[in-house]
Structures are given as structure tokens and as C-alpha cells.
N, CA and C atoms as a LAMMPS dump frame, in Angstrom:
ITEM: TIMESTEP
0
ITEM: NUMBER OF ATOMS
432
ITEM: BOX BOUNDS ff ff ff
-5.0000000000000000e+02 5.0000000000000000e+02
-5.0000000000000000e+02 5.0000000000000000e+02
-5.0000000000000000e+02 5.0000000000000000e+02
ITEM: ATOMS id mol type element x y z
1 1 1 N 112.431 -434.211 56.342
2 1 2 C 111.503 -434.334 55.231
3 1 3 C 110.601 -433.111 55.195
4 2 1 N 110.654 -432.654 54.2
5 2 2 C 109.919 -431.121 54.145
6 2 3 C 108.461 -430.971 53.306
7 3 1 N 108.281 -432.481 52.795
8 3 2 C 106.948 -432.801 51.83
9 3 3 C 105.986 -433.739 52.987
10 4 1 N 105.006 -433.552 52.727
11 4 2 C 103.932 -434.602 53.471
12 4 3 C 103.3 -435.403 52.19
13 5 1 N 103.288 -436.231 52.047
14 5 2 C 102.178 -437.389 51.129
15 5 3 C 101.355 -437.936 52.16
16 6 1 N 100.128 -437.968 52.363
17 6 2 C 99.338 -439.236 53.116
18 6 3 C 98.254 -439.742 52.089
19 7 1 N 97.956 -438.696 50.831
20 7 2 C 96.812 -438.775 50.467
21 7 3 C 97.086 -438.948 49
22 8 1 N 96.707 -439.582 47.656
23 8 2 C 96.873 -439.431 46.313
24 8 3 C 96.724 -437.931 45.75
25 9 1 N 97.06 -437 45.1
26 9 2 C 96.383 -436.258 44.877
27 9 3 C 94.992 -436.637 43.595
28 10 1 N 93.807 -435.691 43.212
29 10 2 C 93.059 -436.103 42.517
30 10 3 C 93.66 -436.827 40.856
31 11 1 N 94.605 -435.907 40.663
32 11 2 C 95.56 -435.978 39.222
33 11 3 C 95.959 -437.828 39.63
34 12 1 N 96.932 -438.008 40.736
35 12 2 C 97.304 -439.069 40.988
36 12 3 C 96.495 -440.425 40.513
37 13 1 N 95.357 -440.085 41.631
38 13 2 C 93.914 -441.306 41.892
39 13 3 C 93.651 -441.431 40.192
40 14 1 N 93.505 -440.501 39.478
41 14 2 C 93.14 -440.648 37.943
42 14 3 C 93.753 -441.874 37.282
43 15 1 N 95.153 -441.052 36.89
44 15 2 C 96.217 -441.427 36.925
45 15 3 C 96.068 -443.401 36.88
46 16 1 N 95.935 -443.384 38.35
47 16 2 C 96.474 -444.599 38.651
48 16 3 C 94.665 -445.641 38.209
49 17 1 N 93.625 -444.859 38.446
50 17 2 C 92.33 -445.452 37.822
51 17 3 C 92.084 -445.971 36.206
52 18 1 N 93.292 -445.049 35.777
53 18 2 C 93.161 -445.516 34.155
54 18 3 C 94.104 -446.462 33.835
55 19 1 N 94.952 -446.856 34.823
56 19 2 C 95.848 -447.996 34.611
57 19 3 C 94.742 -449.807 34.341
58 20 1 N 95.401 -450.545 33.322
59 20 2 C 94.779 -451.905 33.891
60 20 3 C 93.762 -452.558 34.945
61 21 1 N 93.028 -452.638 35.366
62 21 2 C 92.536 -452.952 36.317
63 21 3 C 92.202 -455.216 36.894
64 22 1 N 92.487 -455.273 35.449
65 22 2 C 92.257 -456.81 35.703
66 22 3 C 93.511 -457.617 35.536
67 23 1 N 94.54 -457.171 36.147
68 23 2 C 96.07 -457.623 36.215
69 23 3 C 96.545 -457.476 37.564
70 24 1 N 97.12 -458.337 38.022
71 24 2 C 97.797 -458.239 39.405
72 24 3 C 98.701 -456.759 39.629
73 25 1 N 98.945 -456.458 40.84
74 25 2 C 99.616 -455.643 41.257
75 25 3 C 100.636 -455.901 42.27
76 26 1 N 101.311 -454.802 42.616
77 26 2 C 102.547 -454.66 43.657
78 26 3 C 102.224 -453.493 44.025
79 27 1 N 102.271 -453.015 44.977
80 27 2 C 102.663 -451.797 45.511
81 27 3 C 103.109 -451.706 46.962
82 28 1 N 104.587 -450.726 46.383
83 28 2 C 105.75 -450.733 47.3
84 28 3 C 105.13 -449.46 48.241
85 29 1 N 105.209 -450.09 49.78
86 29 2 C 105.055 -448.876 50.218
87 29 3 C 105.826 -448.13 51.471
88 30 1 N 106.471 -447.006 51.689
89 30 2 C 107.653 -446.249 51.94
90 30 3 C 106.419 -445.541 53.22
91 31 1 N 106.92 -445.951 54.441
92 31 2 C 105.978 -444.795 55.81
93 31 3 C 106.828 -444.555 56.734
94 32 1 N 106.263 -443.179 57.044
95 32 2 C 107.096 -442.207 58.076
96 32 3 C 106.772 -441.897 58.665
97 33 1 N 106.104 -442.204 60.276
98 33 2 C 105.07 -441.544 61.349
99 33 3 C 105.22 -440.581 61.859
100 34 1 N 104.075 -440.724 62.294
101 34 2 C 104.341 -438.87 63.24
102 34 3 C 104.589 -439.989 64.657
103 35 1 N 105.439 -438.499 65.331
104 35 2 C 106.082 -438.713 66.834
105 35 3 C 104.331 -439.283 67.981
106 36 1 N 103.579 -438.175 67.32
107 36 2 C 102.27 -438.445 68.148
108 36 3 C 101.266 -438.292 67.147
109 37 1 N 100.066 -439.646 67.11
110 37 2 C 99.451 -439.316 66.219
111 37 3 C 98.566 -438.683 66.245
112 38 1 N 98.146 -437.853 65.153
113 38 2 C 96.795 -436.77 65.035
114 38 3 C 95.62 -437.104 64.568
115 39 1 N 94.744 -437.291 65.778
116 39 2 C 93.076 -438.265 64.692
117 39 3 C 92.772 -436.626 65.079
118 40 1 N 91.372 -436.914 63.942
119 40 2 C 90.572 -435.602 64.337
120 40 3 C 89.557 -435.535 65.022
121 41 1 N 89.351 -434.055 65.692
122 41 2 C 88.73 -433.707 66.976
123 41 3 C 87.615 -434.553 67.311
124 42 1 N 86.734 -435.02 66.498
125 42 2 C 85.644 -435.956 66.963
126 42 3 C 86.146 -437.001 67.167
127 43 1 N 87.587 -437.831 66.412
128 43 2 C 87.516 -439.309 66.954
129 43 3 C 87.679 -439.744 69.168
130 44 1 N 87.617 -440.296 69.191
131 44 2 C 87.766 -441.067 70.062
132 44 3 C 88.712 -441.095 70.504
133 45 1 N 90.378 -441.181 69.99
134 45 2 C 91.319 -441.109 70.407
135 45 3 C 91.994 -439.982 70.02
136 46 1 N 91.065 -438.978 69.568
137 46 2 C 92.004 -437.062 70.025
138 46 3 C 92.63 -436.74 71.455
139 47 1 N 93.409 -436.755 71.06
140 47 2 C 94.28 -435.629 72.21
141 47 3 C 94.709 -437.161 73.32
142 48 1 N 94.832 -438.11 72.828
143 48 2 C 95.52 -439.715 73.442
144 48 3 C 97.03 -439.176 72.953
145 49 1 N 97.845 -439.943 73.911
146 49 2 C 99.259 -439.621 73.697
147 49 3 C 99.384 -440.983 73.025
148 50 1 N 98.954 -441.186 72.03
149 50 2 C 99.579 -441.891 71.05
150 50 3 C 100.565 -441.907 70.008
151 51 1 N 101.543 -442.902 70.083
152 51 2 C 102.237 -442.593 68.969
153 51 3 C 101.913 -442.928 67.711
154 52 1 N 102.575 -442.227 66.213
155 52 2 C 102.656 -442.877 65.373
156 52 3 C 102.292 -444.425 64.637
157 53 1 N 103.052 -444.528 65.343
158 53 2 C 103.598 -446.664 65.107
159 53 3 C 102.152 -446.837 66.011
160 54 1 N 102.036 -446.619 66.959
161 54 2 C 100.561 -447.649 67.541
162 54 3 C 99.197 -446.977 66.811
163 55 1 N 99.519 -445.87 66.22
164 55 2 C 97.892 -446.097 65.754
165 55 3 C 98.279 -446.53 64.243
166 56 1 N 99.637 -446.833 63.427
167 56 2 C 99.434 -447.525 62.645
168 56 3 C 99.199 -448.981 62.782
169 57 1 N 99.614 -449.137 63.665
170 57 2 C 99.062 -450.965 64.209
171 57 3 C 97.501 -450.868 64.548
172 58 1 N 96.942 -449.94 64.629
173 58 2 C 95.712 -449.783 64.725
174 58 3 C 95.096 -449.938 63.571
175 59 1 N 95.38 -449.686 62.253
176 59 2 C 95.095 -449.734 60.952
177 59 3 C 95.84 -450.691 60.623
178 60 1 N 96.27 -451.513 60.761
179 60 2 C 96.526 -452.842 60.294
180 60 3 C 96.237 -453.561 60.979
181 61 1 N 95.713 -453.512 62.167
182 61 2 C 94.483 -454.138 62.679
183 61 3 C 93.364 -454.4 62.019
184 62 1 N 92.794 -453.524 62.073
185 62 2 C 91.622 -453.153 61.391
186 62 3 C 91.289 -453.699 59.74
187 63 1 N 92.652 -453.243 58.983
188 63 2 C 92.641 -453.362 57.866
189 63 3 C 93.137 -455.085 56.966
190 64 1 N 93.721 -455.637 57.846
191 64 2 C 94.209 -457.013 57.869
192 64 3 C 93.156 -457.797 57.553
193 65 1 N 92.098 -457.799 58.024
194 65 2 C 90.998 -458.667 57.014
195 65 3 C 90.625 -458.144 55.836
196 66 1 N 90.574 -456.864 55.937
197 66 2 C 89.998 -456.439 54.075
198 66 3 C 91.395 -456.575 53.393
199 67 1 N 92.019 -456.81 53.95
200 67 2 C 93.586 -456.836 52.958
201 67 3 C 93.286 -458.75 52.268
202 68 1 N 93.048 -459.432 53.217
203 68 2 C 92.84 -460.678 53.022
204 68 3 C 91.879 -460.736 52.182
205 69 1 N 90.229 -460.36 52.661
206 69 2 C 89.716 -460.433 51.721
207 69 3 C 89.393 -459.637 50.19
208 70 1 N 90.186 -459.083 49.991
209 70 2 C 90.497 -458.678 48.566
210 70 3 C 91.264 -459.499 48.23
211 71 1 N 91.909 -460.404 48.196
212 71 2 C 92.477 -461.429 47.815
213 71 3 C 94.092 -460.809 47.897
214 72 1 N 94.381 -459.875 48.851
215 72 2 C 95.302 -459.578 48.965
216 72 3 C 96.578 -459.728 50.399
217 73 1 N 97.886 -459.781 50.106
218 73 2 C 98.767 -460.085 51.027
219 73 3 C 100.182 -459.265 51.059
220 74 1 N 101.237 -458.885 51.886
221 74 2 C 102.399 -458.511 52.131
222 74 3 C 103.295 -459.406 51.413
223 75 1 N 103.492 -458.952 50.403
224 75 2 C 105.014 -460.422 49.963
225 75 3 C 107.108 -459.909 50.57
226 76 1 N 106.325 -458.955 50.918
227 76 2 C 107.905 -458.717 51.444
228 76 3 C 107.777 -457.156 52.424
229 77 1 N 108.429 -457.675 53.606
230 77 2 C 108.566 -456.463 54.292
231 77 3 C 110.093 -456.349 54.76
232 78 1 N 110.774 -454.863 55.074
233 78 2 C 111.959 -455.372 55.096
234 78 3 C 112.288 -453.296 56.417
235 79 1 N 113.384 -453.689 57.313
236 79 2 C 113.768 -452.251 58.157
237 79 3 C 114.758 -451.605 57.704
238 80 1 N 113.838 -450.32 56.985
239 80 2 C 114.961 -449.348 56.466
240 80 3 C 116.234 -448.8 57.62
241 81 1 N 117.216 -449.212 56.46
242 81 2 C 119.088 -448.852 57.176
243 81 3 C 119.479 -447.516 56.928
244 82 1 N 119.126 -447.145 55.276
245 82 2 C 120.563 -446.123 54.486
246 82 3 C 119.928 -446.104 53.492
247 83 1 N 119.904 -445.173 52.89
248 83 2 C 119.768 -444.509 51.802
249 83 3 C 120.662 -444.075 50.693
250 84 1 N 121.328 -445.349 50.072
251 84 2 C 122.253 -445.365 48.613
252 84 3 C 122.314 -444.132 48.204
253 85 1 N 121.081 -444.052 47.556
254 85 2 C 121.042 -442.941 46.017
255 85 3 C 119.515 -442.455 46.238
256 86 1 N 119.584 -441.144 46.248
257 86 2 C 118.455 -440.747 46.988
258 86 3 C 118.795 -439.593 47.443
259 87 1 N 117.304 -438.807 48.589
260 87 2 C 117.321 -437.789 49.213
261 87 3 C 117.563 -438.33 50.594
262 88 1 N 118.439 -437.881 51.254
263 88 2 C 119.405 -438.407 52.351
264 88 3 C 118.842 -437.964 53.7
265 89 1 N 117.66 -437.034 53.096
266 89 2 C 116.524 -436.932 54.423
267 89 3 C 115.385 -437.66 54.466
268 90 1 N 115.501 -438.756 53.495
269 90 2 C 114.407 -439.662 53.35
270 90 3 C 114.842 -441.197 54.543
271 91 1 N 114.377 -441.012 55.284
272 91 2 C 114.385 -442.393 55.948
273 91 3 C 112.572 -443.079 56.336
274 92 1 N 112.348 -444.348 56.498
275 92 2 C 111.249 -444.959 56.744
276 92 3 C 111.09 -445.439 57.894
277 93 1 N 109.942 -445.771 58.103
278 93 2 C 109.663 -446.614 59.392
279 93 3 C 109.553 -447.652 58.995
280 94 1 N 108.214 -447.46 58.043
281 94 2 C 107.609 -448.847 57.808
282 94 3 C 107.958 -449.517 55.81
283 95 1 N 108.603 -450.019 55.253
284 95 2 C 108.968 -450.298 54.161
285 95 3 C 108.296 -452.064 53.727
286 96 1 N 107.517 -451.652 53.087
287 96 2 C 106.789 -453.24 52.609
288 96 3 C 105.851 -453.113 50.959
289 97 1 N 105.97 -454.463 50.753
290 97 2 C 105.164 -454.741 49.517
291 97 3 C 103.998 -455.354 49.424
292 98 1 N 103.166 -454.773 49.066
293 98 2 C 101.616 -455.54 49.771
294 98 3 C 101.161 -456.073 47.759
295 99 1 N 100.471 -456.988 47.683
296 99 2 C 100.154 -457.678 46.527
297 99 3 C 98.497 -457.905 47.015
298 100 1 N 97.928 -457.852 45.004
299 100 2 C 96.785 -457.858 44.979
300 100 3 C 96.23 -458.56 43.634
301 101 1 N 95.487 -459.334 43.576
302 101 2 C 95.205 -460.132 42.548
303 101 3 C 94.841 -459.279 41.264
304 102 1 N 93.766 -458.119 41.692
305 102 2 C 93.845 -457.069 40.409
306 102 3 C 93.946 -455.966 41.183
307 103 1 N 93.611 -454.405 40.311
308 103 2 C 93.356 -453.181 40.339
309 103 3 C 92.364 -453.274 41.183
310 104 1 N 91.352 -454.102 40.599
311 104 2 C 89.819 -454.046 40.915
312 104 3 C 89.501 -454.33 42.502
313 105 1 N 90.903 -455.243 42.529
314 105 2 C 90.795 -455.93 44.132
315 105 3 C 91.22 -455.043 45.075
316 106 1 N 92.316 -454.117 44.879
317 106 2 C 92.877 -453.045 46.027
318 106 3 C 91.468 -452.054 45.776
319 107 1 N 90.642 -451.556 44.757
320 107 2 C 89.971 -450.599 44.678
321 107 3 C 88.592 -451.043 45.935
322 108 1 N 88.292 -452.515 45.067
323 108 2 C 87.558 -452.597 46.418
324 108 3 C 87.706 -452.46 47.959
325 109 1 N 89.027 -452.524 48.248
326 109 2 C 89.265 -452.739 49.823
327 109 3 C 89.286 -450.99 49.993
328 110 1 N 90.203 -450.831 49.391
329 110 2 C 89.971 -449.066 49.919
330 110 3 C 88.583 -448.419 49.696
331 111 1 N 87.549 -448.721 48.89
332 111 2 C 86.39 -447.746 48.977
333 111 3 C 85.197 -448.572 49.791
334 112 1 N 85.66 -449.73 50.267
335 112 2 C 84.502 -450.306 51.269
336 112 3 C 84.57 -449.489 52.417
337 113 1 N 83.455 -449.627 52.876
338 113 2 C 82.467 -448.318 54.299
339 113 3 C 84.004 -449.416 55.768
340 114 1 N 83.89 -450.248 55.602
341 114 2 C 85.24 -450.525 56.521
342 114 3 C 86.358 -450.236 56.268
343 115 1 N 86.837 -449.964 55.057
344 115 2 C 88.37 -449.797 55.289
345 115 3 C 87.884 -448.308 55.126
346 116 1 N 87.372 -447.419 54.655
347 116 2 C 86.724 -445.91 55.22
348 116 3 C 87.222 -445.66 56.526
349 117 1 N 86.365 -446.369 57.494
350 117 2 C 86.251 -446.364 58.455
351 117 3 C 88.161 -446.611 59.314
352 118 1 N 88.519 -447.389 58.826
353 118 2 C 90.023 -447.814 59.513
354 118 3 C 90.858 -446.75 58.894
355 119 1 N 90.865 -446.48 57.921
356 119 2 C 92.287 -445.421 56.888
357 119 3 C 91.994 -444.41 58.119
358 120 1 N 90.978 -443.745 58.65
359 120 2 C 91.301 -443.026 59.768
360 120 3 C 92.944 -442.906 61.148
361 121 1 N 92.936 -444.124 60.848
362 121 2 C 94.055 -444.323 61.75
363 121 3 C 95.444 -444.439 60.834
364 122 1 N 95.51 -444.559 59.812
365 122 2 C 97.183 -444.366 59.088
366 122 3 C 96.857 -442.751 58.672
367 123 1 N 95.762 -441.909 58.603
368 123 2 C 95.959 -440.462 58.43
369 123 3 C 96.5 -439.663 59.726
370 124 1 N 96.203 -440.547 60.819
371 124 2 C 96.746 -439.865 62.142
372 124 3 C 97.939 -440.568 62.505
373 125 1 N 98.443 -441.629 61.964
374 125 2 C 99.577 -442.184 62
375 125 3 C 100.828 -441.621 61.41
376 126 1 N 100.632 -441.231 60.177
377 126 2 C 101.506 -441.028 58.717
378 126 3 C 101.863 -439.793 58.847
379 127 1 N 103.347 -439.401 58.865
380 127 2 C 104.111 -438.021 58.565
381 127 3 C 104.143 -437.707 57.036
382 128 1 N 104.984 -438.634 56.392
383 128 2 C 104.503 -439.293 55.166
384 128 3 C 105.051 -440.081 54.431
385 129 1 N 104.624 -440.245 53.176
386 129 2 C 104.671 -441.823 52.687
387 129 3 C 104.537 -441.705 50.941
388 130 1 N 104.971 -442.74 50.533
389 130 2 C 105.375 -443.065 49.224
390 130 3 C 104.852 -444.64 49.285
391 131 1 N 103.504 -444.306 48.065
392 131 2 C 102.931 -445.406 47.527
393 131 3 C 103.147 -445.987 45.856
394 132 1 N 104.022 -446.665 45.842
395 132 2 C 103.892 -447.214 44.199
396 132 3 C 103.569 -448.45 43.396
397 133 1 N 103.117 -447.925 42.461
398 133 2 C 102.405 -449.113 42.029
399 133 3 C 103.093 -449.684 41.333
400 134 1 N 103.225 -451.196 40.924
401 134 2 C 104.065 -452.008 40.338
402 134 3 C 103.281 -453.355 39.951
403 135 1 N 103.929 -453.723 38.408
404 135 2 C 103.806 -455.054 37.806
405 135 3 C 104.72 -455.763 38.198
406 136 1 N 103.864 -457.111 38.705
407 136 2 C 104.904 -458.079 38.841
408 136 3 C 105.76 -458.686 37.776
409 137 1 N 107.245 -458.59 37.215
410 137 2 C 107.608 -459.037 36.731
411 137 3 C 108.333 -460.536 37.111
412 138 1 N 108.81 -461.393 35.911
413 138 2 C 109.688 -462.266 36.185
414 138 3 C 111.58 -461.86 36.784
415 139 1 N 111.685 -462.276 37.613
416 139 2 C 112.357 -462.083 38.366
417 139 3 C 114.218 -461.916 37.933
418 140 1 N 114.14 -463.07 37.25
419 140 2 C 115.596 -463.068 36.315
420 140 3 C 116.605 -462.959 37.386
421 141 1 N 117.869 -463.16 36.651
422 141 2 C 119.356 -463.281 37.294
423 141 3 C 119.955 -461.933 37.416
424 142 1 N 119.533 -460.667 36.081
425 142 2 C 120.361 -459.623 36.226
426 142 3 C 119.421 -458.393 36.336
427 143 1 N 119.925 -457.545 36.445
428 143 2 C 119.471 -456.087 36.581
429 143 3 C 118.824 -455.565 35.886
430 144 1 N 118.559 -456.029 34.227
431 144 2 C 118.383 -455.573 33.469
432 144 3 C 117.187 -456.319 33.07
């Protein structure tokens, strides 16, 4: 993988701020850790031989109650195999769908002074990652 995502860009955050805000959401999300994770020089756990995967369990630690209380939950998590149709250097670690009652509800969890405080640990976790946002539709029989 030759791109890093950890962060929206500003265009993105816009973007996704002018969408709906009082409608449920989906967002699918695609993560790729680093071998060892990188906090920065002041945290606490700089220069810890930590991996990836444990300081993202560190942020879903952390982040597991503000996920709850935004009225939000995981409706499907699933371990990436293969890559169909696609870039064939794209593989995941972590592949899941996290749900949220509105816009308004994920906005709150990410700009509260606690989840501030925790996203520290998926920036030293994350090689990188693909966040998308999605309406829940009705489900239906076909593809179409």
C-alpha cells in the first residue's frame, strides 16, 4: 500500500459535514496497522514495542463507551480473505460497520475532549484506512 489515510482531509470533513445530519448512518470501515505503533514523543507509550493491533484495542477501549453513548454500535464485523475486484495490494486487518442514530451522533463522539483524548491511539495504530459513509438501505433479495 503506497497511500496512508488516517485522517479526513479538510475538503473531505466538509464534504461529509454538509451531508444530512438528522438521519441514521453506516460507516464501513477498512484498517491496516502499523507493525509497531507510533504515539508521539510526549505520549506515555513512545518508544513501547507496541504493536499496531494492541494500541488499536487501546482505542476501542477507550472509545467503546462514547461509541455507546452516542447512541451508537458495530452491526457487522467480518476477517478480510481476498480481494475480488480491487487493488490487490489492498488487504485489512480490521473490516467492520459501526452504526449511528444520526450525523449529529458520530459528530458528537468524535469532537468530545474524550474521544480527543483516545483517537490518539488509532493514529499510532493505523498504517491506513478507508472510512465510508453510508445510508442504511432496505435490504432486498437482489443486487440491484
Amino acid at each position: 500500500m503506497s497511500d496512508t489515510f488516517i485522517d479526513p482531509t479538510q475538503e473531505q470533513f466538509e464534504a461529509f459535514k454538509g451531508l444530512a445530519r438528522d438521519t441514521p448512518i453506516q460507516m464501513l470501515n477498512l484498517v491496516r496497522f502499523r507493525e509497531i505503533a507510533v504515539y508521539p514523543k510526549d505520549h506515555q507509550l513512545a518508544g513501547k514495542a507496541l504493536s499496531g493491533l494492541d494500541a488499536y484495542k487501546n482505542y476501542g477501549r477507550e472509545t467503546g463507551p462514547l461509541l455507546k453513548k452516542a447512541g451508537g454500535r458495530i452491526i457487522w464485523r467480518g476477517g478480510f480473505e481476498a480481494t475480488l475486484i480491487g487493488p490487490t495490494d489492498e488487504a485489512w486487518h480490521a473490516v467492520f460497520i459501526g452504526e449511528y442514530p444520526s450525523a449529529d451522533a458520530f459528530f458528537s463522539m468524535i469532537t468530545s475532549p474524550e474521544y480527543q483524548k483516545a483517537v490518539v491511539h488509532r493514529k499510532a495504530a493505523v498504517l491506513t484506512s478507508r472510512l465510508t459513509r453510508c445510508a442504511p438501505i432496505d435490504q432486498g433479495t437482489t443486487f440491484g
